[in-house]
Structures are given as structure tokens and as C-alpha cells.
N, CA, C and O atoms as a MOPAC input file, in Angstrom:
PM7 MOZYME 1SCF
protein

 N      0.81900 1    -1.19200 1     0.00000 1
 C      0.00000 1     0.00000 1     0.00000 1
 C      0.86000 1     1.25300 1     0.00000 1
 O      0.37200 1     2.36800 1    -0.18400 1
 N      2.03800 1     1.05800 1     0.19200 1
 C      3.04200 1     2.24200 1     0.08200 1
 C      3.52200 1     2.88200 1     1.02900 1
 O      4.37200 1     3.75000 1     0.82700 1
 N      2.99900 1     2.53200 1     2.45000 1
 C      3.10200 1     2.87800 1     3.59900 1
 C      4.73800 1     2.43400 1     4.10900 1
 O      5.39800 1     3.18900 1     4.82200 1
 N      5.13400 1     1.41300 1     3.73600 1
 C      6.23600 1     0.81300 1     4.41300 1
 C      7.35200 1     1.83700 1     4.99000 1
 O      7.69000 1     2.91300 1     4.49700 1
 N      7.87400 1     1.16200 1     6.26400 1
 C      8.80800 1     2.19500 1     6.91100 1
 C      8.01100 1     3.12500 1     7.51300 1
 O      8.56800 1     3.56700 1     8.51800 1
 N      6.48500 1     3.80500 1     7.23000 1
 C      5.96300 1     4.99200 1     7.70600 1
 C      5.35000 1     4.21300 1     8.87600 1
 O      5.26200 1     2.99000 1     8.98700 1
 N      4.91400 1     5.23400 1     9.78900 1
 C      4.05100 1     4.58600 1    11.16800 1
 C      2.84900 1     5.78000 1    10.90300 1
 O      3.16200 1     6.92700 1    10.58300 1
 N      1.75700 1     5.44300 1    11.04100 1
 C      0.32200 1     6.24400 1    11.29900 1
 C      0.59100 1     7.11900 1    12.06600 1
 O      1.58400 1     6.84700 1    12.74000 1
 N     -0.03000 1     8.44300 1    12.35700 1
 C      0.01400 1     8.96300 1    13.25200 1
 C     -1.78800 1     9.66000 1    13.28000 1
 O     -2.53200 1     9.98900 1    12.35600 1
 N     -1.96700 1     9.66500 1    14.74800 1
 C     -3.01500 1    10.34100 1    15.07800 1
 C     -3.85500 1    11.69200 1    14.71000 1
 O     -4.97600 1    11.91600 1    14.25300 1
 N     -2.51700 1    12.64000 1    15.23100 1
 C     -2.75500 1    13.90200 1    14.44700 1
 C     -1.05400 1    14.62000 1    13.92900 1
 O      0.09700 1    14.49600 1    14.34600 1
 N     -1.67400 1    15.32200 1    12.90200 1
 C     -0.29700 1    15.83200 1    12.39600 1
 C      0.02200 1    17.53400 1    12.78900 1
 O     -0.76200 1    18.48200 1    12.74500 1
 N      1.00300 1    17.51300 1    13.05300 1
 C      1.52400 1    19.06800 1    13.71500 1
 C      1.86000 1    19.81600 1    12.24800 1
 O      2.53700 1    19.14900 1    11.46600 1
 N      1.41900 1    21.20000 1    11.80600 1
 C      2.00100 1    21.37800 1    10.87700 1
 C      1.49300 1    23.31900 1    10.52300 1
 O      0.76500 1    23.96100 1    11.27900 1
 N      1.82600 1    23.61500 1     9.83000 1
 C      1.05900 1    25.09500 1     9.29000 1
 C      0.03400 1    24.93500 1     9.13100 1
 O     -0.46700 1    23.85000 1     8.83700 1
 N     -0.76600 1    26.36600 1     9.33900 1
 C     -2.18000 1    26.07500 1     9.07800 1
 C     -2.42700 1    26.32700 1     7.46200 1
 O     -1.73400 1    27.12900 1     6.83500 1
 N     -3.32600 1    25.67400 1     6.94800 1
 C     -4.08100 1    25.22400 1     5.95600 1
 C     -3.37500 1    27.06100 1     4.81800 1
 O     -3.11300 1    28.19100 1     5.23000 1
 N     -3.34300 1    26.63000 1     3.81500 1
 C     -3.30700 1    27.82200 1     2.95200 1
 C     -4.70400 1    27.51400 1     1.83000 1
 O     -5.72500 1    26.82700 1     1.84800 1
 N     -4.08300 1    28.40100 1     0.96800 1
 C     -5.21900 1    28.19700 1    -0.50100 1
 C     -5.19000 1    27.02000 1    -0.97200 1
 O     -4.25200 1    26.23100 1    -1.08100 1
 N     -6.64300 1    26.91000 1    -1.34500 1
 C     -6.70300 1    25.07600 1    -1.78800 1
 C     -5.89200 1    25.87700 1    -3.22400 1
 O     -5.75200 1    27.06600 1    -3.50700 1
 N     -5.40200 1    24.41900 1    -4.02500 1
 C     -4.71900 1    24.30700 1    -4.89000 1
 C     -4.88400 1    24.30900 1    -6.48500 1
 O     -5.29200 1    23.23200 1    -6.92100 1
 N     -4.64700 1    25.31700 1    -7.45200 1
 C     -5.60500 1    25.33300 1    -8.07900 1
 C     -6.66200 1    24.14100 1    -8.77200 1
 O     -7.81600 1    24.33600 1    -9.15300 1
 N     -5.92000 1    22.91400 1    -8.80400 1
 C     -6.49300 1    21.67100 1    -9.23800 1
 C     -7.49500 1    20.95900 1    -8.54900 1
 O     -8.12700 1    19.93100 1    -8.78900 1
 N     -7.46300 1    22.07800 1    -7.28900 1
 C     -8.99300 1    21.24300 1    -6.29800 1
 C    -10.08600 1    21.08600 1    -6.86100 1
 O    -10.55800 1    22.07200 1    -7.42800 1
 N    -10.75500 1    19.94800 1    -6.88400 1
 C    -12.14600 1    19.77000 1    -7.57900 1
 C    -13.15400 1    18.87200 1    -6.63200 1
 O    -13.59100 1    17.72300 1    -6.68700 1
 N    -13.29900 1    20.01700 1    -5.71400 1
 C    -14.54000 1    20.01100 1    -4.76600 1
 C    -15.87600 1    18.83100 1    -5.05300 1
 O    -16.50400 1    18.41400 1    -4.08000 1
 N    -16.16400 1    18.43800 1    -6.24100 1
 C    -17.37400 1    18.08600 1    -6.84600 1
 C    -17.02600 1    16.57100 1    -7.37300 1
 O    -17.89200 1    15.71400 1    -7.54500 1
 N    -15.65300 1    16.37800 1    -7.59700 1
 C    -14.95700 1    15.20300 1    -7.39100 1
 C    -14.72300 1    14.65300 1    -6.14800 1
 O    -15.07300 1    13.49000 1    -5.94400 1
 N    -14.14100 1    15.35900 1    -5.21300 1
 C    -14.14600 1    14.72900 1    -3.89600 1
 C    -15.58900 1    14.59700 1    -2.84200 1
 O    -15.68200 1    13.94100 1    -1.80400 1
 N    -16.75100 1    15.55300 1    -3.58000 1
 C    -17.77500 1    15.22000 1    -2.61300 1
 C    -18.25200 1    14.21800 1    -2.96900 1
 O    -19.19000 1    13.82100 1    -2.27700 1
 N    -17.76100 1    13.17900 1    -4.43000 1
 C    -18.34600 1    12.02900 1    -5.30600 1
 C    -17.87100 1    11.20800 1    -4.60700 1
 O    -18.55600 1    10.19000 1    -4.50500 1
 N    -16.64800 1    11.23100 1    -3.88400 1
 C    -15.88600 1     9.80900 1    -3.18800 1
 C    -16.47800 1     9.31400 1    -2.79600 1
 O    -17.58900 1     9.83100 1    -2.68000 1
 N    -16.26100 1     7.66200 1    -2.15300 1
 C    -16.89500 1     6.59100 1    -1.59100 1
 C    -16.12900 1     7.35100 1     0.14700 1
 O    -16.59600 1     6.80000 1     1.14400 1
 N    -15.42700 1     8.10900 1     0.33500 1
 C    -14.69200 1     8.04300 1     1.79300 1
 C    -15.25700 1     9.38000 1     2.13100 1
 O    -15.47000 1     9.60300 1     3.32200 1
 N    -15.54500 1    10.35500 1     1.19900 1
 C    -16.59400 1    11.45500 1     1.96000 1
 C    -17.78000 1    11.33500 1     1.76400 1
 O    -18.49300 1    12.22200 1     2.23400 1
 N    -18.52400 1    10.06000 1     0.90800 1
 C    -19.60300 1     9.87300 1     1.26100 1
 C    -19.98800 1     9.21100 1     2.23200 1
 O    -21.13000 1     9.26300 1     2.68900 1
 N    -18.51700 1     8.08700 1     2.91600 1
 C    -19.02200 1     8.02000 1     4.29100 1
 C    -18.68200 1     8.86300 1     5.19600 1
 O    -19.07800 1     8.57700 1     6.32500 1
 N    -18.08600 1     9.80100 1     5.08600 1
 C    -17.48500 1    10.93900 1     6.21500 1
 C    -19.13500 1    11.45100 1     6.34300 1
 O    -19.60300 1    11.58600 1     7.47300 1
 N    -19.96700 1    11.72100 1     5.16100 1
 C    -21.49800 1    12.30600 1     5.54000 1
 C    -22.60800 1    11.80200 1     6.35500 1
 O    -23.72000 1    12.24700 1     6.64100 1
 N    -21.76900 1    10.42600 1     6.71900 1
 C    -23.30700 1     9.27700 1     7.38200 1
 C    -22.87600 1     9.67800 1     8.26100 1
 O    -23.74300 1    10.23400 1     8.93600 1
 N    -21.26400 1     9.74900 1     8.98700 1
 C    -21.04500 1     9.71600 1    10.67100 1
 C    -21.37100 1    10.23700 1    10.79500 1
 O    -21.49300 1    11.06000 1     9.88800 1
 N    -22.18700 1    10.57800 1    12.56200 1
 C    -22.57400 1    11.41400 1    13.68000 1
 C    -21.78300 1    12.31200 1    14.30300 1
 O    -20.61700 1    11.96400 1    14.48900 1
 N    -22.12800 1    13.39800 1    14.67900 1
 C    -21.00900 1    14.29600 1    15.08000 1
 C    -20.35400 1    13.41600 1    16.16300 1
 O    -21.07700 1    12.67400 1    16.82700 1
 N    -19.25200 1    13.45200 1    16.34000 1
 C    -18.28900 1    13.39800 1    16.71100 1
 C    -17.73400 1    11.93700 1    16.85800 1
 O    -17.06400 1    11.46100 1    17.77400 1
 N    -18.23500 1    11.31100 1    15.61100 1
 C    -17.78800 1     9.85000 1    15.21300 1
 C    -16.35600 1    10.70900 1    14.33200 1
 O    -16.13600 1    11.86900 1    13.98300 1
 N    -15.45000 1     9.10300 1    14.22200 1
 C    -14.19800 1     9.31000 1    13.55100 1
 C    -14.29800 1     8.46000 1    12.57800 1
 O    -14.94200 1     7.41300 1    12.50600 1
 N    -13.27600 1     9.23800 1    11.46000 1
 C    -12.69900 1     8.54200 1    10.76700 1
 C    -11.36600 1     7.97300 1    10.42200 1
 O    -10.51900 1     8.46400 1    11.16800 1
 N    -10.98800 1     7.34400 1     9.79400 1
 C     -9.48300 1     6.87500 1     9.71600 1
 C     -9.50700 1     7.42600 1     8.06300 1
 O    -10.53400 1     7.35100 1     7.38700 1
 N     -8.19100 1     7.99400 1     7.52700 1
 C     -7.88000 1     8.06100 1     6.65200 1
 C     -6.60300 1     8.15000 1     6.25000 1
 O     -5.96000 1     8.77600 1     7.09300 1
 N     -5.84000 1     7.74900 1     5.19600 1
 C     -4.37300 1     7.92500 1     4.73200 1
 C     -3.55900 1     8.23400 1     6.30900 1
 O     -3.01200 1     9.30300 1     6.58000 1
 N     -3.62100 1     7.24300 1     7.07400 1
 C     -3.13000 1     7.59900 1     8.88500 1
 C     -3.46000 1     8.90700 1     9.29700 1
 O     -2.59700 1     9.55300 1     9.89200 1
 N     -4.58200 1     9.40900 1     9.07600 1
 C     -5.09700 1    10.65200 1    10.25400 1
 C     -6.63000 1    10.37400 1    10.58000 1
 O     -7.56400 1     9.82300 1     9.99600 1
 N     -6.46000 1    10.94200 1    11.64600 1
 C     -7.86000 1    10.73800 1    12.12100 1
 C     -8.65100 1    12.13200 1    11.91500 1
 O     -8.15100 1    13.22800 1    12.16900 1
 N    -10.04900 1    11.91700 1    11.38300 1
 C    -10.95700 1    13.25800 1    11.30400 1
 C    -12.02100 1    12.97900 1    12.05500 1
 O    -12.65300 1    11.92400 1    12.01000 1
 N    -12.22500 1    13.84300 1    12.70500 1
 C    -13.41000 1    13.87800 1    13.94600 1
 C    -14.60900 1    14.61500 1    13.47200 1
 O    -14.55700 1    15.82100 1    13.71100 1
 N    -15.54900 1    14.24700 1    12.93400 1
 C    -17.04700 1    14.35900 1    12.09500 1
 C    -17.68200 1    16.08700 1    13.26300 1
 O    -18.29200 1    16.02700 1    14.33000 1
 N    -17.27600 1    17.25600 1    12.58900 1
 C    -18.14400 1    18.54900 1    13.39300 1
 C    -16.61700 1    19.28400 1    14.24000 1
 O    -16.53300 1    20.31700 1    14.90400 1
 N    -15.65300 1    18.35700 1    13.91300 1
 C    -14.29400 1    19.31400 1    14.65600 1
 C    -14.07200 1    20.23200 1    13.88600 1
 O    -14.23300 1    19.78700 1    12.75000 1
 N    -13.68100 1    21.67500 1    13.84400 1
 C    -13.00500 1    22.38700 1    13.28200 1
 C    -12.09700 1    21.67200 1    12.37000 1
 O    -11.17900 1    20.90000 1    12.64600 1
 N    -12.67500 1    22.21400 1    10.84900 1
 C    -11.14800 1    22.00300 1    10.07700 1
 C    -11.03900 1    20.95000 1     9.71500 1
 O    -10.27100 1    20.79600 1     8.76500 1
 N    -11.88800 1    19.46300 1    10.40100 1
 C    -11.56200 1    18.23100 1     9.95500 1
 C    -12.19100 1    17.80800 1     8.97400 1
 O    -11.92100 1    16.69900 1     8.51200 1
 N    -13.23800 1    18.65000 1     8.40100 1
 C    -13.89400 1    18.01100 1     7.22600 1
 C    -13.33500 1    18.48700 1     5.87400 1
 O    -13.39300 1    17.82200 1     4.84000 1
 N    -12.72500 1    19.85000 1     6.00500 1
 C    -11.83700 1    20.57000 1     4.90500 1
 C    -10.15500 1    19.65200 1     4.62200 1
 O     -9.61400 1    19.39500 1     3.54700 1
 N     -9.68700 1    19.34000 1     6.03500 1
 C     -8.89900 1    18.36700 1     5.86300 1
 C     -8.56700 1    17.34800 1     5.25900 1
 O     -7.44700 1    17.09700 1     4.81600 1
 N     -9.82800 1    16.48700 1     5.18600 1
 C    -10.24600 1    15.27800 1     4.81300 1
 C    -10.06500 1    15.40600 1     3.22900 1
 O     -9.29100 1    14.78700 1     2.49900 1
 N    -11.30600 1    16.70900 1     2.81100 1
 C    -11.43200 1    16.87900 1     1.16300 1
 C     -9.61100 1    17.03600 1     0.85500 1
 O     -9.25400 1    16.30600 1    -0.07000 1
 N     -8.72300 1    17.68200 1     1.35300 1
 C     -7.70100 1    17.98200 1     1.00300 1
 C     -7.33900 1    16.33600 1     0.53500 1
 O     -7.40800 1    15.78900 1    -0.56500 1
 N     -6.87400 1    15.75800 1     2.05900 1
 C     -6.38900 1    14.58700 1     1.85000 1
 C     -7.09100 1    13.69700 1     0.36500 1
 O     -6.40900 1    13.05800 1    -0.43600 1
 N     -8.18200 1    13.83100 1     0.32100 1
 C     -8.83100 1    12.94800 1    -0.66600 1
 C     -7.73300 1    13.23700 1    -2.26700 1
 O     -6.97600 1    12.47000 1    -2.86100 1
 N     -8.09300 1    14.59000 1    -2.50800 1
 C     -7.70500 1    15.17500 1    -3.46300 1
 C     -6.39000 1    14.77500 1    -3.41700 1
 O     -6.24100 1    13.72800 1    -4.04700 1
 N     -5.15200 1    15.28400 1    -2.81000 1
 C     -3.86300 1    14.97000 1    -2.70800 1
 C     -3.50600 1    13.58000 1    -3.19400 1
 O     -2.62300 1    13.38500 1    -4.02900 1
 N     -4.46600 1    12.31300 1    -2.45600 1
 C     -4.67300 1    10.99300 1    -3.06200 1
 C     -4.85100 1    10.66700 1    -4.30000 1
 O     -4.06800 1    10.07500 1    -5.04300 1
 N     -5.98500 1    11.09600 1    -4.53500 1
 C     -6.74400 1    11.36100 1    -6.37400 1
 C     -5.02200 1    11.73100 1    -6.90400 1
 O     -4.14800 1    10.89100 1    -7.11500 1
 N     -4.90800 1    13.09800 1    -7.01500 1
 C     -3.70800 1    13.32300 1    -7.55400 1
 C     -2.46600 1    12.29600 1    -8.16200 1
 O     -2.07700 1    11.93200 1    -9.27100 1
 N     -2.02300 1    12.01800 1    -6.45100 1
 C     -1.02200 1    10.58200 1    -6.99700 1
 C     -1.09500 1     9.87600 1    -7.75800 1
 O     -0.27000 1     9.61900 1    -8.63500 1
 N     -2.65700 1     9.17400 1    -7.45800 1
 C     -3.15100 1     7.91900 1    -8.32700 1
 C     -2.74100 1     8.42200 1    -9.53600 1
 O     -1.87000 1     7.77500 1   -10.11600 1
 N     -3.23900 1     9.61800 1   -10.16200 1
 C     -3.45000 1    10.07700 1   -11.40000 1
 C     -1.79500 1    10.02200 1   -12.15200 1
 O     -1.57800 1     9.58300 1   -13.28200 1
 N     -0.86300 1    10.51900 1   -11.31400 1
 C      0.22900 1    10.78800 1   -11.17900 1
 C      1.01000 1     9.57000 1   -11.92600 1
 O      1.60500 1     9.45400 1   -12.99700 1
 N      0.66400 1     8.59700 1   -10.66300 1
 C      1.07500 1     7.09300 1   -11.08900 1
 C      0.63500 1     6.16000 1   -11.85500 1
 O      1.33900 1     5.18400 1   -12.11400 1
 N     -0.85300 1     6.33600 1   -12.44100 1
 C     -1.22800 1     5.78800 1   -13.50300 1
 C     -0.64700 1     6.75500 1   -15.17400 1
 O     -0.90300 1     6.41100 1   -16.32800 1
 N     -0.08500 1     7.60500 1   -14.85700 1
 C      0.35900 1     8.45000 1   -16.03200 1
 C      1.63100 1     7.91900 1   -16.59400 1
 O      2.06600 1     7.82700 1   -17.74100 1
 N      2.21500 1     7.50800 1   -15.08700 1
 C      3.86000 1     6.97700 1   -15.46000 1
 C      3.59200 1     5.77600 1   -15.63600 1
 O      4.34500 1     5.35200 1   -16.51400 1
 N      2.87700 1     4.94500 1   -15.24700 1
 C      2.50800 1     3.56400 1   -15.96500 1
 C      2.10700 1     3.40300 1   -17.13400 1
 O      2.26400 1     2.29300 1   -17.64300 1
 N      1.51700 1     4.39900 1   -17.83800 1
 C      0.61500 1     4.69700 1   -19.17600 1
 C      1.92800 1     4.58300 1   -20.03900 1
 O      1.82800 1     3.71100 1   -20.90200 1
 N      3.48200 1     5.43900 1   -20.01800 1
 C      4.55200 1     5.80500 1   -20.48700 1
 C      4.64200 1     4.58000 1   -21.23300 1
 O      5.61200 1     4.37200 1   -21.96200 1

């Protein structure tokens, strides 16, 4: 899965959030199968994703999430391009 050598972590310490990126596509990530279940949980159910946890009504964790999704999407895209070569 690509993880190897990495360990999960709970939450990540880091800068706060800047401008989404111009390639964000909001309407793609609200299509996912992982933010369409981020929409069933109850406030303050969790989720697990790419090793972070998002807490359903926390500040910030649902904008997080779309990030992470997207960033994912990306790769894939990334790495099916160099496989395409």
C-alpha cells in the first residue's frame, strides 16, 4: 500500500491550511466513496484516513479530509500516467 517504513500517526503538527490548490475539484471529492461516508457519521464519530484521524463537526476536519482525498486522487493520477509511459 506504500506505507512501508511509515508509522500512522493520530494527528499531524504542521502550518495552518493555505489556498486550496488550483487543481482542487470540490465536486470530485464530494463524489468519493470516503466522503460519502465521512457524511453518514454522527457528530463526533471518527474517521481513519491515509493515517489521520478526522473527527465528524471538529473544526477544520472536514476541509482536511477533502484535502487529503484530493492529494490521493492526484497521486493515483500521477502514477497511472507513469505507468501509461
Amino acid at each position: 500500500e506504500g506505507t512501508a517504513g511509515r508509522t500512522c500517526q493520530s494527528t499531524m503538527p504542521g502550518p495552518k491550511m493555505g489556498a486550496r490548490p488550483p487543481d482542487f475539484d470540490e465536486e470530485l471529492v464530494r463524489r468519493s466513496p470516503t466522503f460519502r461516508r465521512w457524511m453518514e457519521l454522527a457528530t463526533g464519530q471518527k474517521l481513519k484516513y491515509a493515517c489521520r484521524e478526522f473527527i465528524k463537526d471538529r473544526a477544520g476536519d472536514e476541509e482536511r479530509l477533502m484535502r487529503r482525498i484530493m492529494i490521493a486522487r492526484r497521486n493515483n493520477v500521477r502514477a497511472h500516467q507513469a505507468l501509461k509511459k
